[in-house]
PDB file of N, CA, C and O in Angstrom, chain B, residues numbered from 101:
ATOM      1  N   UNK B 101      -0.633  29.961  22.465  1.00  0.00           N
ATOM      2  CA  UNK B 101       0.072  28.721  22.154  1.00  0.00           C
ATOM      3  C   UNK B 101       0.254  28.628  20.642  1.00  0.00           C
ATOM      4  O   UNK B 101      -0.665  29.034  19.930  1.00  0.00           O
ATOM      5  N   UNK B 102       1.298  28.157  20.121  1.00  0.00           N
ATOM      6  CA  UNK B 102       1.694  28.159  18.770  1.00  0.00           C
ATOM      7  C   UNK B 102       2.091  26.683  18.725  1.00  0.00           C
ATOM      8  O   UNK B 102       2.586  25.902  19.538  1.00  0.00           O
ATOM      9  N   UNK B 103       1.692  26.610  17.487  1.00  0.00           N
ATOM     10  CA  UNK B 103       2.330  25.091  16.706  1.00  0.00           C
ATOM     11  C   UNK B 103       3.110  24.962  15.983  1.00  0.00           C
ATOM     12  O   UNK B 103       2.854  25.656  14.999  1.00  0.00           O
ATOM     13  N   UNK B 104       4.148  24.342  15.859  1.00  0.00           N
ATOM     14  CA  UNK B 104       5.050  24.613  14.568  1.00  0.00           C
ATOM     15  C   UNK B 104       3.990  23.747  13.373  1.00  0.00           C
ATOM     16  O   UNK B 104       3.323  22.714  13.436  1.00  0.00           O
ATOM     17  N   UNK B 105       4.259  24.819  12.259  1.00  0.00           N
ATOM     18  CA  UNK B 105       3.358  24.265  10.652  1.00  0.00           C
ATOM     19  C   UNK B 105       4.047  22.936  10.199  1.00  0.00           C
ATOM     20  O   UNK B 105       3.655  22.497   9.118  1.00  0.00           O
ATOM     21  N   UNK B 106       4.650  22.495  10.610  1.00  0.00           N
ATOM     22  CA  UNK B 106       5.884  21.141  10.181  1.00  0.00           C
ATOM     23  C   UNK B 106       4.310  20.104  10.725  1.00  0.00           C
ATOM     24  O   UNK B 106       3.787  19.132  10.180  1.00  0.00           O
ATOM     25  N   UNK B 107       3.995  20.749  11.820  1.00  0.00           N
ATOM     26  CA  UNK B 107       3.005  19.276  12.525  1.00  0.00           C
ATOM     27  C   UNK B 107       2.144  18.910  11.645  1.00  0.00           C
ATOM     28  O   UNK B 107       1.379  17.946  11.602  1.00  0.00           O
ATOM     29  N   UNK B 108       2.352  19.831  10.895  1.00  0.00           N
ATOM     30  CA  UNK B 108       0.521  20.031  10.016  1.00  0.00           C
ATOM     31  C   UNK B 108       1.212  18.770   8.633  1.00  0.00           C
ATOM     32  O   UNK B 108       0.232  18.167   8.195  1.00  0.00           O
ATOM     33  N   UNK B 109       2.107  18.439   8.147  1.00  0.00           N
ATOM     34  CA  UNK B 109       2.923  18.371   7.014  1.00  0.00           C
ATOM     35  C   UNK B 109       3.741  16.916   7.615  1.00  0.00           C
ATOM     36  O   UNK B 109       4.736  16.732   6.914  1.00  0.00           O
ATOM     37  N   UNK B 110       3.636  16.082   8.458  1.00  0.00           N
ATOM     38  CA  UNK B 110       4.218  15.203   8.901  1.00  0.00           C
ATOM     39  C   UNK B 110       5.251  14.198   7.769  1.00  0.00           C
ATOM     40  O   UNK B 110       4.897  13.853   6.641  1.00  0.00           O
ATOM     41  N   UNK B 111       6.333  13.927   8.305  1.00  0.00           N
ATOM     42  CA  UNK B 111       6.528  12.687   6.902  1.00  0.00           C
ATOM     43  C   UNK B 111       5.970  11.901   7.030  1.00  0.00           C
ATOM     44  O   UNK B 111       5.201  11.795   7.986  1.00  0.00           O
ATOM     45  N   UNK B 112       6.129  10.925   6.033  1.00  0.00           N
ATOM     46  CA  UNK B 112       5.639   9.863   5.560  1.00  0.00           C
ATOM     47  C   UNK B 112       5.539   8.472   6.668  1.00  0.00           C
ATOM     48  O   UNK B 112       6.324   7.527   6.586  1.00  0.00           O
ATOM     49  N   UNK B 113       4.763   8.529   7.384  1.00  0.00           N
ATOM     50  CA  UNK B 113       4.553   7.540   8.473  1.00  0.00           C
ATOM     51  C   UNK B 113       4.732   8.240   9.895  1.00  0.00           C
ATOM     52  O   UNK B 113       4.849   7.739  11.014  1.00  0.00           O
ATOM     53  N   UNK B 114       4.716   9.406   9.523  1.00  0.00           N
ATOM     54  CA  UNK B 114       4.781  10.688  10.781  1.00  0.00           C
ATOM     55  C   UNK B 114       3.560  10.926  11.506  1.00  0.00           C
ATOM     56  O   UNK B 114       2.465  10.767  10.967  1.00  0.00           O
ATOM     57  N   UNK B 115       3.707  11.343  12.837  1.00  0.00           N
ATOM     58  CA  UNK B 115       1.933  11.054  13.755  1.00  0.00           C
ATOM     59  C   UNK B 115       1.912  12.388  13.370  1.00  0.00           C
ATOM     60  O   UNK B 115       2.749  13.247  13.093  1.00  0.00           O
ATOM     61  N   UNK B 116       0.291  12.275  13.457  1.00  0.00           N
ATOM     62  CA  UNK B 116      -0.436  13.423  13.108  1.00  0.00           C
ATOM     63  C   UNK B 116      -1.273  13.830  13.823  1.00  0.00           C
ATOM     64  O   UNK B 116      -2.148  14.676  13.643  1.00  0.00           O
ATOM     65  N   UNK B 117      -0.906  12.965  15.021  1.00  0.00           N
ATOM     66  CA  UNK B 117      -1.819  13.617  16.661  1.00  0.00           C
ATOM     67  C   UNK B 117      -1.858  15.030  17.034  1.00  0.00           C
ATOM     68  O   UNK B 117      -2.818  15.569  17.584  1.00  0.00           O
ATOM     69  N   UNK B 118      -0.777  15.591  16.708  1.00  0.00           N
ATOM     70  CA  UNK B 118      -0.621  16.993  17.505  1.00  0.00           C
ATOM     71  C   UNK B 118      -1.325  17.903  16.256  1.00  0.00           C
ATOM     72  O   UNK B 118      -2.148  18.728  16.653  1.00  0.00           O
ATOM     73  N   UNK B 119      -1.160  17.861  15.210  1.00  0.00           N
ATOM     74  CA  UNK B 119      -1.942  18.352  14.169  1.00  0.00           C
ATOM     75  C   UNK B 119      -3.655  18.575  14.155  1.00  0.00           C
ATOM     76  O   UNK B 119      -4.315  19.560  13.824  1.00  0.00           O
ATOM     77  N   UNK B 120      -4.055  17.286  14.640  1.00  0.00           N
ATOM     78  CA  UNK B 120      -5.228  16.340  15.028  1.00  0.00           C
ATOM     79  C   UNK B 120      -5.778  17.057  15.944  1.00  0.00           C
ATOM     80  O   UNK B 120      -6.931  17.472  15.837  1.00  0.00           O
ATOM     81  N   UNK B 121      -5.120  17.259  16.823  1.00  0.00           N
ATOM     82  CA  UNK B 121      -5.278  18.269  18.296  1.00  0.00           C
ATOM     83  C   UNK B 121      -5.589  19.765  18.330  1.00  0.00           C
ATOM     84  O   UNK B 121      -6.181  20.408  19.196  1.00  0.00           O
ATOM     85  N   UNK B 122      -4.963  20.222  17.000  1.00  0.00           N
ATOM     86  CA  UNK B 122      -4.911  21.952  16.586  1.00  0.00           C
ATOM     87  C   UNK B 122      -6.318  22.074  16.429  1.00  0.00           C
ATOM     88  O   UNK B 122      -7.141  22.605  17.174  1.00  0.00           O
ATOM     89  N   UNK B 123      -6.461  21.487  15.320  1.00  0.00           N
ATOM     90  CA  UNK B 123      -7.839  20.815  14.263  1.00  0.00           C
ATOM     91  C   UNK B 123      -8.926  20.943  15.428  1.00  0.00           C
ATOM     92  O   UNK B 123      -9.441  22.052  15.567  1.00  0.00           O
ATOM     93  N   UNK B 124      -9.394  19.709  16.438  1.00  0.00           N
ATOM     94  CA  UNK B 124     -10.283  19.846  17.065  1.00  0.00           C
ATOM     95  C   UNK B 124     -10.611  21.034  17.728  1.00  0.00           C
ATOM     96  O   UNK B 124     -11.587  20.700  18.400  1.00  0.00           O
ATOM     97  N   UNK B 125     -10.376  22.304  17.966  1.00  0.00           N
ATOM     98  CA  UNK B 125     -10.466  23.052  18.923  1.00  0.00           C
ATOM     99  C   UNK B 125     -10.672  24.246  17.797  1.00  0.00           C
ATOM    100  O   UNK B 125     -11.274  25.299  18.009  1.00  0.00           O
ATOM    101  N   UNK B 126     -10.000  23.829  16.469  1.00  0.00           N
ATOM    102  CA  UNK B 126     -10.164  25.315  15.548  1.00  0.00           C
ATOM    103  C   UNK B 126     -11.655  26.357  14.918  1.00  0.00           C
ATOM    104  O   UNK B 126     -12.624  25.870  14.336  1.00  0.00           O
ATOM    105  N   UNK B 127     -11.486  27.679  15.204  1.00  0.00           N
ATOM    106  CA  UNK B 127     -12.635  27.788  14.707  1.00  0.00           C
ATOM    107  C   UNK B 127     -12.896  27.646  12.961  1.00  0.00           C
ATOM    108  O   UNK B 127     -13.998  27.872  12.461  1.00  0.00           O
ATOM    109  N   UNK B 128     -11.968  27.330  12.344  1.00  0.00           N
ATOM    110  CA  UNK B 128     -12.348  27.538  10.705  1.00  0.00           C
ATOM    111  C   UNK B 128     -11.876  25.819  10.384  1.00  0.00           C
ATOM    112  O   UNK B 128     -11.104  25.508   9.477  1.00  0.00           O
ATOM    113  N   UNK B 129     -12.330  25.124  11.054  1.00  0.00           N
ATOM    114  CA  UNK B 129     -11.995  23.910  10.941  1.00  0.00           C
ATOM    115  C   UNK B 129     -12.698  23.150   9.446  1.00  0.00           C
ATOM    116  O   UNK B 129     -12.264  22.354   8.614  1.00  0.00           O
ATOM    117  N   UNK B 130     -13.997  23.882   9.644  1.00  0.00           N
ATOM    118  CA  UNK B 130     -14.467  23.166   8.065  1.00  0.00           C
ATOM    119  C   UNK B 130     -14.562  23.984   7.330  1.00  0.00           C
ATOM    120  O   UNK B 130     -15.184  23.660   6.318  1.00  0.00           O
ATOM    121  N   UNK B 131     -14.095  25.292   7.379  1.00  0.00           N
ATOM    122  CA  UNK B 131     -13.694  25.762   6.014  1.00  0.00           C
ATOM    123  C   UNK B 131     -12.538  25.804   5.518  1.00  0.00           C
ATOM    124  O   UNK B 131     -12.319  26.450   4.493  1.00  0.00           O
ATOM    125  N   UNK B 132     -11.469  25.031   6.246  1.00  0.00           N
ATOM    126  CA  UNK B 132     -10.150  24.251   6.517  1.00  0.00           C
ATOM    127  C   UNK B 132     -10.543  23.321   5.161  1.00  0.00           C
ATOM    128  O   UNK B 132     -10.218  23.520   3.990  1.00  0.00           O
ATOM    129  N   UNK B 133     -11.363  22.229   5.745  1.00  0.00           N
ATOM    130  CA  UNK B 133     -11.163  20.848   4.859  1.00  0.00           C
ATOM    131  C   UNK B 133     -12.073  21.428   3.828  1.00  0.00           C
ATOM    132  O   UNK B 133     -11.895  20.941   2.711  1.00  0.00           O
ATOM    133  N   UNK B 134     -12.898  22.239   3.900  1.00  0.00           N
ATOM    134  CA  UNK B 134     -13.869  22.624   2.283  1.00  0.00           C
ATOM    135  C   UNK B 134     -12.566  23.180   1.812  1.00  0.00           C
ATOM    136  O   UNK B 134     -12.128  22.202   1.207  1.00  0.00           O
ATOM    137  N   UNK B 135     -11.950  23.816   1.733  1.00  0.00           N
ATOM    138  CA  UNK B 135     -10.579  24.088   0.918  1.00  0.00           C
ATOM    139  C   UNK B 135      -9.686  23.395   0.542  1.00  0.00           C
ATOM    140  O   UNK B 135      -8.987  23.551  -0.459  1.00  0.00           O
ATOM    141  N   UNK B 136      -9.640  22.417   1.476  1.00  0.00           N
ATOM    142  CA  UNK B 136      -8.987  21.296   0.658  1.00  0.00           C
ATOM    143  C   UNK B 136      -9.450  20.077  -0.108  1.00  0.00           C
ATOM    144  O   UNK B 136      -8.781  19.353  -0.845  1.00  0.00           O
ATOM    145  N   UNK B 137     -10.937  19.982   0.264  1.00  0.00           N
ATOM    146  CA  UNK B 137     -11.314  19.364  -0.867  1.00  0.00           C
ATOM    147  C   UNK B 137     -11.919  19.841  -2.303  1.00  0.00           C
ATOM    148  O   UNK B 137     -12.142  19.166  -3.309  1.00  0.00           O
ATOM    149  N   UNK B 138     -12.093  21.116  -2.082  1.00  0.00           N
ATOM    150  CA  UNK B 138     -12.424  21.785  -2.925  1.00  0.00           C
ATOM    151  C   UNK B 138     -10.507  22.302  -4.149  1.00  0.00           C
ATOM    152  O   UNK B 138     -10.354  22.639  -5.323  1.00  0.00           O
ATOM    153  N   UNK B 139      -9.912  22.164  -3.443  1.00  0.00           N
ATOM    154  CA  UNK B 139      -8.742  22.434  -4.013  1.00  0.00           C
ATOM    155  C   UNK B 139      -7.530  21.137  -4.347  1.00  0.00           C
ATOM    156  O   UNK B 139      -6.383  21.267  -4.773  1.00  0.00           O
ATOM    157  N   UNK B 140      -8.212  20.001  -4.009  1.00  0.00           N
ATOM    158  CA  UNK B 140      -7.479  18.364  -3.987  1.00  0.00           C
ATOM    159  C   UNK B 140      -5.977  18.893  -3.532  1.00  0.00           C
ATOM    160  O   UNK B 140      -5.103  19.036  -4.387  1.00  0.00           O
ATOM    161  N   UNK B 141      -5.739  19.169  -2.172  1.00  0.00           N
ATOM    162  CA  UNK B 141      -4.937  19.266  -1.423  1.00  0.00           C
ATOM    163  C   UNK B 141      -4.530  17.576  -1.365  1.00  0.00           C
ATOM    164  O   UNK B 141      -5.431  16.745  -1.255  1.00  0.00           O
ATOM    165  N   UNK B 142      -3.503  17.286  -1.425  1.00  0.00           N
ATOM    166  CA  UNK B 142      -2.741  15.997  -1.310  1.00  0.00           C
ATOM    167  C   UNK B 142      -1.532  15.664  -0.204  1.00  0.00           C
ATOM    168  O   UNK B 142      -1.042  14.552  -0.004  1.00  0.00           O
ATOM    169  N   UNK B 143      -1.257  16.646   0.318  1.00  0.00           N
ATOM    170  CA  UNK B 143      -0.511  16.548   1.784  1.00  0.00           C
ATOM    171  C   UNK B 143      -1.098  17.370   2.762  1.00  0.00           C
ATOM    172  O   UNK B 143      -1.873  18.286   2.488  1.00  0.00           O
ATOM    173  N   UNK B 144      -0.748  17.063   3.887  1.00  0.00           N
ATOM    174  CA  UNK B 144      -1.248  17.490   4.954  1.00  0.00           C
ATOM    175  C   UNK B 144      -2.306  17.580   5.683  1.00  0.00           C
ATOM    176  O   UNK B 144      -3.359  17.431   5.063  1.00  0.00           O
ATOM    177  N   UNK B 145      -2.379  17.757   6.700  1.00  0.00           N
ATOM    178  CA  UNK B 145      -3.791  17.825   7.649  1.00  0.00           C
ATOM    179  C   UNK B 145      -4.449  18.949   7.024  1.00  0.00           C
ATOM    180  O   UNK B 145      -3.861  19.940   6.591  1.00  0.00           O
ATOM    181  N   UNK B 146      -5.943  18.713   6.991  1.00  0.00           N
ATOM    182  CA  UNK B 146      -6.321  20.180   6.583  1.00  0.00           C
ATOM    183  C   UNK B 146      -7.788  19.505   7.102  1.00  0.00           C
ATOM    184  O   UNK B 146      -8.164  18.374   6.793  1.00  0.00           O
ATOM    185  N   UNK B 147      -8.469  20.382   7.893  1.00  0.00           N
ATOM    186  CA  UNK B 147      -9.523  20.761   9.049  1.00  0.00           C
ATOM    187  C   UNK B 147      -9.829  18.947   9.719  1.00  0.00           C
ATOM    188  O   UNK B 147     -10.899  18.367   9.906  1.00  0.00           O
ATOM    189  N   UNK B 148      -8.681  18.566   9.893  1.00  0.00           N
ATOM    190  CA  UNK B 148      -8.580  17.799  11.061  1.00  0.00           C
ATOM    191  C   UNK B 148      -8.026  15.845  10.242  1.00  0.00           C
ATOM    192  O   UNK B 148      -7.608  14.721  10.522  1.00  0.00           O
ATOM    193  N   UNK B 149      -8.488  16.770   9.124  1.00  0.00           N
ATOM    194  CA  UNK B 149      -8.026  15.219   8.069  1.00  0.00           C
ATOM    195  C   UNK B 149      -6.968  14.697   7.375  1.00  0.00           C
ATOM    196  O   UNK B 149      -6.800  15.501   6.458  1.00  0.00           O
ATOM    197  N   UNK B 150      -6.371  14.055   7.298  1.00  0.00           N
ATOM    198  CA  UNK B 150      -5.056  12.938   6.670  1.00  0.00           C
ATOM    199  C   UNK B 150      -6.049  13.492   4.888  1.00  0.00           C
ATOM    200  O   UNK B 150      -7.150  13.869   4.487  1.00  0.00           O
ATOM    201  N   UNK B 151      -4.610  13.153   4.392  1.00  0.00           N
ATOM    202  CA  UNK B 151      -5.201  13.323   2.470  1.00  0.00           C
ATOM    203  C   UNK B 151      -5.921  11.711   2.576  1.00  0.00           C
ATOM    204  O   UNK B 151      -6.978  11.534   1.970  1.00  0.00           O
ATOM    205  N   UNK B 152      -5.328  10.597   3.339  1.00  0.00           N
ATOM    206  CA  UNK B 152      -6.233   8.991   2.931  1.00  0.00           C
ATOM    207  C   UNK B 152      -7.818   9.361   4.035  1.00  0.00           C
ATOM    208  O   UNK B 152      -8.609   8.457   3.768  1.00  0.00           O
ATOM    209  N   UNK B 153      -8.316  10.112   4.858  1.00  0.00           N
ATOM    210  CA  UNK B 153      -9.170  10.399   5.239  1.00  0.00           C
ATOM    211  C   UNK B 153     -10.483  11.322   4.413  1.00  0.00           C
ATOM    212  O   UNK B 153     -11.712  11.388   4.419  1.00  0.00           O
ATOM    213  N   UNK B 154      -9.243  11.981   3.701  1.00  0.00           N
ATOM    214  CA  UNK B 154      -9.944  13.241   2.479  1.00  0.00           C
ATOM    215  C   UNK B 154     -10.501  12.161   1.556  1.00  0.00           C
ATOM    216  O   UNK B 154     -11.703  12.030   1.324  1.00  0.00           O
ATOM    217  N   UNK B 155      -9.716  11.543   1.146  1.00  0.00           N
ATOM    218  CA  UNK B 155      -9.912  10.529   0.170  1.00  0.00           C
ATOM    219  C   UNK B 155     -10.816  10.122   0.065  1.00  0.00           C
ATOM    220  O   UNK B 155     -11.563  10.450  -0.856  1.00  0.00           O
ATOM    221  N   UNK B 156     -11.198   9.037   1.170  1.00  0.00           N
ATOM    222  CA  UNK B 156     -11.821   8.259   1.802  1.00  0.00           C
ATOM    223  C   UNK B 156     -13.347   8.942   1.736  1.00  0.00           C
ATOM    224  O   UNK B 156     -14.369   8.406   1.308  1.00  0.00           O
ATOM    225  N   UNK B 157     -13.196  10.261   2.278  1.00  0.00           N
ATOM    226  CA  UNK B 157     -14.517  11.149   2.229  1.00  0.00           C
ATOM    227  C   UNK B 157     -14.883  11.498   0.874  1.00  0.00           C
ATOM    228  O   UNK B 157     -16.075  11.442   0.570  1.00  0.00           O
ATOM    229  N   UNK B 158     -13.974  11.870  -0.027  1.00  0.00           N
ATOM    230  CA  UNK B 158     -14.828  12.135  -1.458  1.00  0.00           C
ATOM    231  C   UNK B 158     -15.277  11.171  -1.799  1.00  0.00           C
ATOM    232  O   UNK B 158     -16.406  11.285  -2.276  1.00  0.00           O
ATOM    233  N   UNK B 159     -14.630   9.641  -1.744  1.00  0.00           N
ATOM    234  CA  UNK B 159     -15.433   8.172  -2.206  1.00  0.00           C
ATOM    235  C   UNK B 159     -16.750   8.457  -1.681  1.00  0.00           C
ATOM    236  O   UNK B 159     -17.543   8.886  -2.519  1.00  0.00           O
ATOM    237  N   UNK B 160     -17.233   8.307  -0.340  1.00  0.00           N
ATOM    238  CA  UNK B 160     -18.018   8.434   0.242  1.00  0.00           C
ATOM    239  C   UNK B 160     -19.157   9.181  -0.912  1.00  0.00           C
ATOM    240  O   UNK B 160     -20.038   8.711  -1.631  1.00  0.00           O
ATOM    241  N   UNK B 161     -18.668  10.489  -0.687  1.00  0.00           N
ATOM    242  CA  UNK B 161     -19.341  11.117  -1.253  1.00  0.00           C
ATOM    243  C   UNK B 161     -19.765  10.944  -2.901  1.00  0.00           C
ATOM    244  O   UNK B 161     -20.712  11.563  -3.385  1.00  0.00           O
ATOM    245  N   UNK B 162     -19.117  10.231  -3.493  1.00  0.00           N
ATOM    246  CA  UNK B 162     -19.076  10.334  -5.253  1.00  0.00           C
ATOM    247  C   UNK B 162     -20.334   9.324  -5.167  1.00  0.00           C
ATOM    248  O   UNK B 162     -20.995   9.417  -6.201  1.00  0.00           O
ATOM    249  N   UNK B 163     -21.015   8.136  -4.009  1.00  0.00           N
ATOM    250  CA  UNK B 163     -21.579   7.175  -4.351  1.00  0.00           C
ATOM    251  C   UNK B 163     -23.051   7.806  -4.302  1.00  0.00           C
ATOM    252  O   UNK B 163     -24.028   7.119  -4.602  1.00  0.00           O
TER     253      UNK B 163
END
């Protein structure tokens, strides 16, 4: 089964369910989002997360 990479990249108020869906099942899922937070990725899903989810998690983390 293939995904088109567009899912991953949604516009701006675009669902990100099917993206969401890749994500849960992947095996490199958190070395997915360690790359993108490690690299301040600012669009796209990356190991199952929205950039306002990424976000959200470095706050977390800075406290």
């Amino acid at each position: 089964a293939q995904t088109d990479p567009e899912a991953f990249f949604p516009e701006k108020g675009g669902s990100t369910r099917e993206a969401k869906r890749v994500c849960s099942s992947c095996e490199v899922r958190a070395e997915c989002l360690e790359y993108a937070l490690e690299n301040d990725e600012r669009f796209g899903i990356w190991g199952g997360l929205s950039e306002r989810e990424r976000r959200r998690m470095r706050r977390s983390q800075a406290m």
